[in-house]
C-alpha positions in Angstrom: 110.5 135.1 107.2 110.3 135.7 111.1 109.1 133.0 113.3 106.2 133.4 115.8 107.2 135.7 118.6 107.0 134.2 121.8 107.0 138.2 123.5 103.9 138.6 125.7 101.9 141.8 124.3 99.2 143.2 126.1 97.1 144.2 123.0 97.7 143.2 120.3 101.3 143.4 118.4 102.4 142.3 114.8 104.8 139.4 114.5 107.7 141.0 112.9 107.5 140.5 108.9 104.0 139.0 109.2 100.3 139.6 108.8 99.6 138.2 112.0 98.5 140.1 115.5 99.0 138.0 118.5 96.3 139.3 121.2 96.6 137.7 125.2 93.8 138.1 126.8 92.1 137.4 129.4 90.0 134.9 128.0 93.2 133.7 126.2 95.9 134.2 123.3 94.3 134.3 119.6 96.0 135.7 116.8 94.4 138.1 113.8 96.0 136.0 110.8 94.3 137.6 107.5 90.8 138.1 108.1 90.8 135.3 110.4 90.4 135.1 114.0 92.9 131.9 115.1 92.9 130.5 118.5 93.3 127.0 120.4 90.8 124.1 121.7 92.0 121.0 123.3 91.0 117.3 123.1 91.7 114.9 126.4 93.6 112.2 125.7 92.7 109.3 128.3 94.5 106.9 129.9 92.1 103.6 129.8 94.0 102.1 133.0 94.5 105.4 134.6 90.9 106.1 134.0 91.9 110.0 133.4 93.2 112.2 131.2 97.1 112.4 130.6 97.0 115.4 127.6 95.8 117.2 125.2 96.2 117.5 121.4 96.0 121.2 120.4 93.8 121.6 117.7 93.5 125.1 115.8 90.2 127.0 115.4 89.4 129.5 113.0 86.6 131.7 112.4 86.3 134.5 109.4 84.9 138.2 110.3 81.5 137.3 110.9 81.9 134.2 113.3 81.8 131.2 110.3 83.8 128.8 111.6 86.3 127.7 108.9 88.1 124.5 108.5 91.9 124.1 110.0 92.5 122.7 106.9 91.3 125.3 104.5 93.4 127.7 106.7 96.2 125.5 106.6 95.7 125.4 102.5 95.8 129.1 102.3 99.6 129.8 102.9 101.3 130.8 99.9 104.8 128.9 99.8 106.8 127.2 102.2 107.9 130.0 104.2 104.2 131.3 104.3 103.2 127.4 105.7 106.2 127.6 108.0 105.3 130.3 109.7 101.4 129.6 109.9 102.8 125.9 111.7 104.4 128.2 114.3 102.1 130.3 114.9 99.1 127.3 115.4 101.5 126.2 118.0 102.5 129.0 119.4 98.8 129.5 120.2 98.6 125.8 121.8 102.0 126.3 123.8 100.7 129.3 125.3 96.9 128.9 126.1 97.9 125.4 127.5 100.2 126.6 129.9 97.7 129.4 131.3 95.8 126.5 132.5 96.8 124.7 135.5 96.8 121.1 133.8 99.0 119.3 136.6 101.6 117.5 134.5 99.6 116.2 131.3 101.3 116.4 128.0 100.5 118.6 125.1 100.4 116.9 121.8 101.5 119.1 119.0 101.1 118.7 115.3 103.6 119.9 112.8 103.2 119.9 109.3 104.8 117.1 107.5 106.7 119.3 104.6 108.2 121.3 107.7 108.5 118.4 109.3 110.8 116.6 106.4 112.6 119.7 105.6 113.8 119.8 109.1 115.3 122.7 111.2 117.8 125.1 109.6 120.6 125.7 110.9 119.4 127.9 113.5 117.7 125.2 115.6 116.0 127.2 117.7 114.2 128.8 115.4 112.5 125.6 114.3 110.5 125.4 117.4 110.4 128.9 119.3 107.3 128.3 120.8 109.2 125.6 123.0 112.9 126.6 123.1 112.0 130.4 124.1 109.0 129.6 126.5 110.0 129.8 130.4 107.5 127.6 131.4 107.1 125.0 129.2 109.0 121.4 130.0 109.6 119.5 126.5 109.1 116.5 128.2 105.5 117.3 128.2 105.8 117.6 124.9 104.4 115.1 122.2 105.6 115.9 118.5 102.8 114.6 116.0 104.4 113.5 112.5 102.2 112.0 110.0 103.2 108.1 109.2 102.5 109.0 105.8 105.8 111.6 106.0 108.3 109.5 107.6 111.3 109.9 105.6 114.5 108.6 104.4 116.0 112.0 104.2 118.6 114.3 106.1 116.1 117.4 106.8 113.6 114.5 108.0 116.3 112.7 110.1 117.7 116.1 111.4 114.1 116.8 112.7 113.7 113.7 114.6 117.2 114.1 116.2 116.5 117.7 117.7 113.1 116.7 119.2 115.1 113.8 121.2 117.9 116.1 121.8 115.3 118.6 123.1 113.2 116.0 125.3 110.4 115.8 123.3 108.6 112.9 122.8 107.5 111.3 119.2 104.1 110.1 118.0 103.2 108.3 114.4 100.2 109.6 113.8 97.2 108.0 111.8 98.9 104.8 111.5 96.5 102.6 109.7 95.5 105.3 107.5 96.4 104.6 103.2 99.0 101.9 102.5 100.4 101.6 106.0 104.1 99.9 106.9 105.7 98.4 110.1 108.8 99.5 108.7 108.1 102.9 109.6 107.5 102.4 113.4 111.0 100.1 113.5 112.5 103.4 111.5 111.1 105.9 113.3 110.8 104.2 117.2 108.0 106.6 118.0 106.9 106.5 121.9 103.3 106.3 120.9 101.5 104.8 117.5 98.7 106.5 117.0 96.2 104.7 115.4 93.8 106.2 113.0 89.9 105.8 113.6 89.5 103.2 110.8 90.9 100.5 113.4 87.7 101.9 115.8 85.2 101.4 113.7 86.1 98.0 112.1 86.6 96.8 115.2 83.1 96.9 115.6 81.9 96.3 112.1 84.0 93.4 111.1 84.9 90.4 113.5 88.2 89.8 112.0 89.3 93.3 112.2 88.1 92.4 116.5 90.3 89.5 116.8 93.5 91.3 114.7 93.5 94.3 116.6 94.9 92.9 119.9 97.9 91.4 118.0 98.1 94.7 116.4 98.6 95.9 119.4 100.7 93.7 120.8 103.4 93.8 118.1 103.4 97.9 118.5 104.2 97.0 122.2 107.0 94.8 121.4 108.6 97.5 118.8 108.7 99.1 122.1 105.8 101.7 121.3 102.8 102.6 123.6 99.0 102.6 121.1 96.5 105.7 120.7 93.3 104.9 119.4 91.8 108.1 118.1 88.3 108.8 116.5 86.6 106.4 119.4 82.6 107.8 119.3 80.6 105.1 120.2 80.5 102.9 123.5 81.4 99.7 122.0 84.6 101.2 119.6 85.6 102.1 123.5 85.0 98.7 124.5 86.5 97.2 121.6 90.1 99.3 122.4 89.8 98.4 126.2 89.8 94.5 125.0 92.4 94.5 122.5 94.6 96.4 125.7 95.3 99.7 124.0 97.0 102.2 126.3 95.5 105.9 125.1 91.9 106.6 123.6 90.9 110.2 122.1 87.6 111.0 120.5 83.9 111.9 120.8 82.7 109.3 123.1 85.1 110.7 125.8 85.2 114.1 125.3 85.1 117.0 122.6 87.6 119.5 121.9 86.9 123.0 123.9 88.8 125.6 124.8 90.1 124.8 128.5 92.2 121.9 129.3 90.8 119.7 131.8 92.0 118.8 134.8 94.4 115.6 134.3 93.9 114.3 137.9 90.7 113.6 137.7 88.9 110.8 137.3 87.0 110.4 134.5 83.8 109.5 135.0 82.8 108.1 131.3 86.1 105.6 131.7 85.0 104.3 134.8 81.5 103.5 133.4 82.9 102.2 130.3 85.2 99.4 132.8 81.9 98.9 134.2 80.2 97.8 131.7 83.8 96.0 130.0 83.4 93.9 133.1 80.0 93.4 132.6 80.0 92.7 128.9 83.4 90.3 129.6 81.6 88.5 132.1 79.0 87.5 129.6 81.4 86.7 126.3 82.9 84.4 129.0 79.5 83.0 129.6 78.7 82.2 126.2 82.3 81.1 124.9 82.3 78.5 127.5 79.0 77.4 126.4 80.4 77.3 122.9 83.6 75.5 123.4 82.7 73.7 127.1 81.6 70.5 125.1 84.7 69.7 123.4 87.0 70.8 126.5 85.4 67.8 128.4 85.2 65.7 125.2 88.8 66.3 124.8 89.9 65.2 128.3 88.0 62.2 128.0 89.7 61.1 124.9 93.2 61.7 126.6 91.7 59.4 129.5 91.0 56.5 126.9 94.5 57.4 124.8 96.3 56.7 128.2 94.6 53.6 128.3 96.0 52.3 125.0 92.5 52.9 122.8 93.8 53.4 119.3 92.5 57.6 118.3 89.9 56.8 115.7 88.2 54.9 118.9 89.2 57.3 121.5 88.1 60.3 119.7 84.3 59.3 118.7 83.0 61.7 121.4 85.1 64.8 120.1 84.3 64.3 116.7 80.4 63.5 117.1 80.2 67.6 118.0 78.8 69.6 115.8 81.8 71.6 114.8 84.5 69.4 115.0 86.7 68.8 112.4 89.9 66.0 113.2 91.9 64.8 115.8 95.8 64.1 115.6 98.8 62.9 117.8 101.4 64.8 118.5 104.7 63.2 120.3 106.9 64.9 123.0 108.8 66.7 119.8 105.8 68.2 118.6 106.0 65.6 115.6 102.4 64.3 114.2 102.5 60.3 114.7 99.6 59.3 112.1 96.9 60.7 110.4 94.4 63.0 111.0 91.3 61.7 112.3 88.2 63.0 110.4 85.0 63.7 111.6 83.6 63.8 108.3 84.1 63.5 104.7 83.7 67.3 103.7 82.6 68.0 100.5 84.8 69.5 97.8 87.6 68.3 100.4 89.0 66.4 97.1 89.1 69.5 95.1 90.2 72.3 97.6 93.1 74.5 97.3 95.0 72.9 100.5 94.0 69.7 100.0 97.8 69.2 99.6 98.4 70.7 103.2 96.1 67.9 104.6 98.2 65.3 104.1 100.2 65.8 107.6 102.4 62.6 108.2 105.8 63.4 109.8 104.5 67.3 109.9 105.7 69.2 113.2 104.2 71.3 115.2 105.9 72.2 118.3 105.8 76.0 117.2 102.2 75.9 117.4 100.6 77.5 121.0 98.0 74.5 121.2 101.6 72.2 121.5 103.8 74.3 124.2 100.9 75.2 126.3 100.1 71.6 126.4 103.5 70.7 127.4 103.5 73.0 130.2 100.2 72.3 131.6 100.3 68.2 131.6 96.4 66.7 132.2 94.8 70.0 131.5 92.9 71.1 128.3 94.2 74.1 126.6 92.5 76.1 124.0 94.1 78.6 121.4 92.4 82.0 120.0 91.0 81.8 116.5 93.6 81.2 113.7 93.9 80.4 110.2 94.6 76.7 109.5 97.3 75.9 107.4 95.8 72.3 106.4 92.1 74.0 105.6 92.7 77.7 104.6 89.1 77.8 107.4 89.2 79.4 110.5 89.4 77.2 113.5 90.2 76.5 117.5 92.4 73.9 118.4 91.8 72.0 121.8 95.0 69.8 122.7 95.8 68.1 126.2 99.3 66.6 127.0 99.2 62.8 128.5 101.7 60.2 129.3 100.6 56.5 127.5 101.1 53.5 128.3 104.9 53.0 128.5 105.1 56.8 129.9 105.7 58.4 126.9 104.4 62.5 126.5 101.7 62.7 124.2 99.7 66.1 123.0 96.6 65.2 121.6 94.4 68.0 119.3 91.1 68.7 117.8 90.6 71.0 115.6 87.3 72.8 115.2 85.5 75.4 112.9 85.1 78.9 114.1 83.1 80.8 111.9 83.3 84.3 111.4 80.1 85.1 113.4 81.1 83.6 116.8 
């Protein structure tokens, strides 16, 4: 079967050995593909630090003989075989490749999708008839080119491999898209080393539904960074998913709330005006989480240094501590020497109840325990005298969630000393 010409026709002209008639027009190129009327619309992609648009994903439109709009996907259904699907995938981006580059754009990429069983069956062993639309087009850079491969398709196969392989070689770029999406795997951005994870709209919306899904998605992110992987958060609709992807420091955002898919490309040096509003009001809305979490935790910040003050003075902890652990939410108090080793006990506040019967109770027994891996221990070390506090975590002696406060001091005989409280951090704050 005959790939997607990429032969300018004034009319209209069918693709050799298909049921397709490619039309360029003034209004742009569309394609007659079986009682349908295919043609292109294009979704910004914004930078959130740029504050403008960087691309566009090329999305396929589709309406039947009397206007209907019908669903990419039900076209996409329609082919009859693989050769039928391979050629539909090229013509889809032929039609992006082309009305993109009739736009003046000034340098954003174009993200194109290609079907994961074409994808995974790779080029044959023509390569340039894999992707025409790019290899044959004068004016189209693949640099500016983002491939889209489903995570769900990465594969350990040759046809798979062989795909990847001729993108790089061509200068495409490689996104995993809707990471996040089904039974999702790490494994497959270390395999793959995509330059963008995109990830899909579940991460927006629990973001803002679920607290824990808040506080996970910045370490999400940051480990994507670290496998050497920009982020994409797509599906954003609402003002505070947006805010949620500017906190946890995600690069790209695509969706509603910015802008809807139309048939022009916008201009990608522009600023964008709804990404300048939205740092606004990240600013704003920043300032006053500040506001209230040094309300929340100011009280045991200045309880703790005054414990350290009393510790230097050779008061045994149990004494020292009282005015930590007379706050509502504090839970213990433990020594830590230079080595991050635990010297002691921990110091309750209170009995709790069921403490006796609890799955860790084992874990809370913390004699000759070490702890120098622990942030609450190295920041202390490197910041003697001053009161450091970690992000939420999981405790490992209370399966609860909790905050640790910890100051490094020097006692009596000029030993180093970190000394830590532990409180709870319930899931609403």
């Amino acid at each position: 079967m005959a790939h997607a010409t990429s032969t300018a026709v004034a009319e209209a002209d069918t693709v050799s050995g298909q049921e397709a008639a490619v039309v360029h027009s003034s209004n742009g190129v569309f394609a007659h593909y079986r009682g349908l009327r295919l043609t292109s619309h294009f979704q910004p992609i914004f930078s959130l630090s740029h504050c403008r648009a960087i691309g566009h994903e090329g999305l396929l439109r589709a309406v039947d003989a009397d206007l209907s709009p019908i669903a990419p996907a039900r076209v996409i259904a329609g082919a009859t075989g693989y050769e039928d699907l391979r050629y539909l995938d090229q013509l889809c981006r032929y039609l992006h490749v082309n009305n993109h580059t009739a736009q003046e754009t000034h340098g954003g990429w174009l993200f194109l999708n290609i079907h994961p069983e074409v994808f995974c069956r790779g080029p044959d062993t023509d390569m340039s008839d894999f992707l025409p639309e790019l290899s044959e087009h004068p004016d189209i850079d693949p640099r500016r080119i983002v491939i889209e491969v489903l995570e769900q398709a990465v594969a350990e196969n040759t046809g798979f491999a062989r795909t990847v392989d001729y993108l790089r070689d061509l200068g495409c770029m490689i996104a995993l898209d809707d990471f996040g999406a089904g039974h999702s795997n790490f494994d497959r951005i270390w395999e793959l080393q995509p330059e963008i994870v995109k990830l899909d709209r579940s991460f927006a919306v629990k973001s803002v539904d679920d607290p824990s899904a808040r506080r996970l998605l910045p370490q999400i992110v940051s480990l994507i960074h670290e496998a050497g992987s920009l982020v994409l958060l797509e599906g954003v609709e609402t003002e505070a998913q947006a805010l949620a992807a500017l906190d946890a420091d995600i690069d790209f955002v695509q969706g509603y709330y910015f802008a809807m898919p139309q048939a022009m490309p916008i201009d990608t040096r522009e600023v964008s005006p709804v990404v300048n509003a939205l740092w606004d009001r990240f600013d704003t809305t920043r300032g006053n989480g500040a506001v209230r979490y040094r309300e929340l935790i100011g009280a045991y910040i200045q309880a703790m240094g005054g414990c350290a003050v009393l510790m230097e003075e050779g008061v045994p902890i149990e004494e020292a501590c009282q005015a930590f652990l007379q706050l509502d939410r504090s839970d213990c108090c433990y020594l830590l020497d230079e080595q991050g080793r635990q010297a002691g006990r921990n110091v309750r506040a209170r009995r709790i109840p069921g403490a006796e019967d609890s799955q860790y109770r084992t874990l809370s027994i913390n004699r000759h325990a070490r702890w120098s891996r622990r942030p609450y221990f190295r920041r202390a070390i490197e910041h003697v005298g001053k009161v450091q506090v970690t992000r939420p975590y999981l405790s490992i002696t209370s399966g609860e969630l909790c905050v640790t406060v910890s100051i490094a001091y020097r006692d009596w005989d000029d030993r180093l000393r970190v000394l830590c409280g532990d409180l709870d951090w319930p899931q609403i704050v």
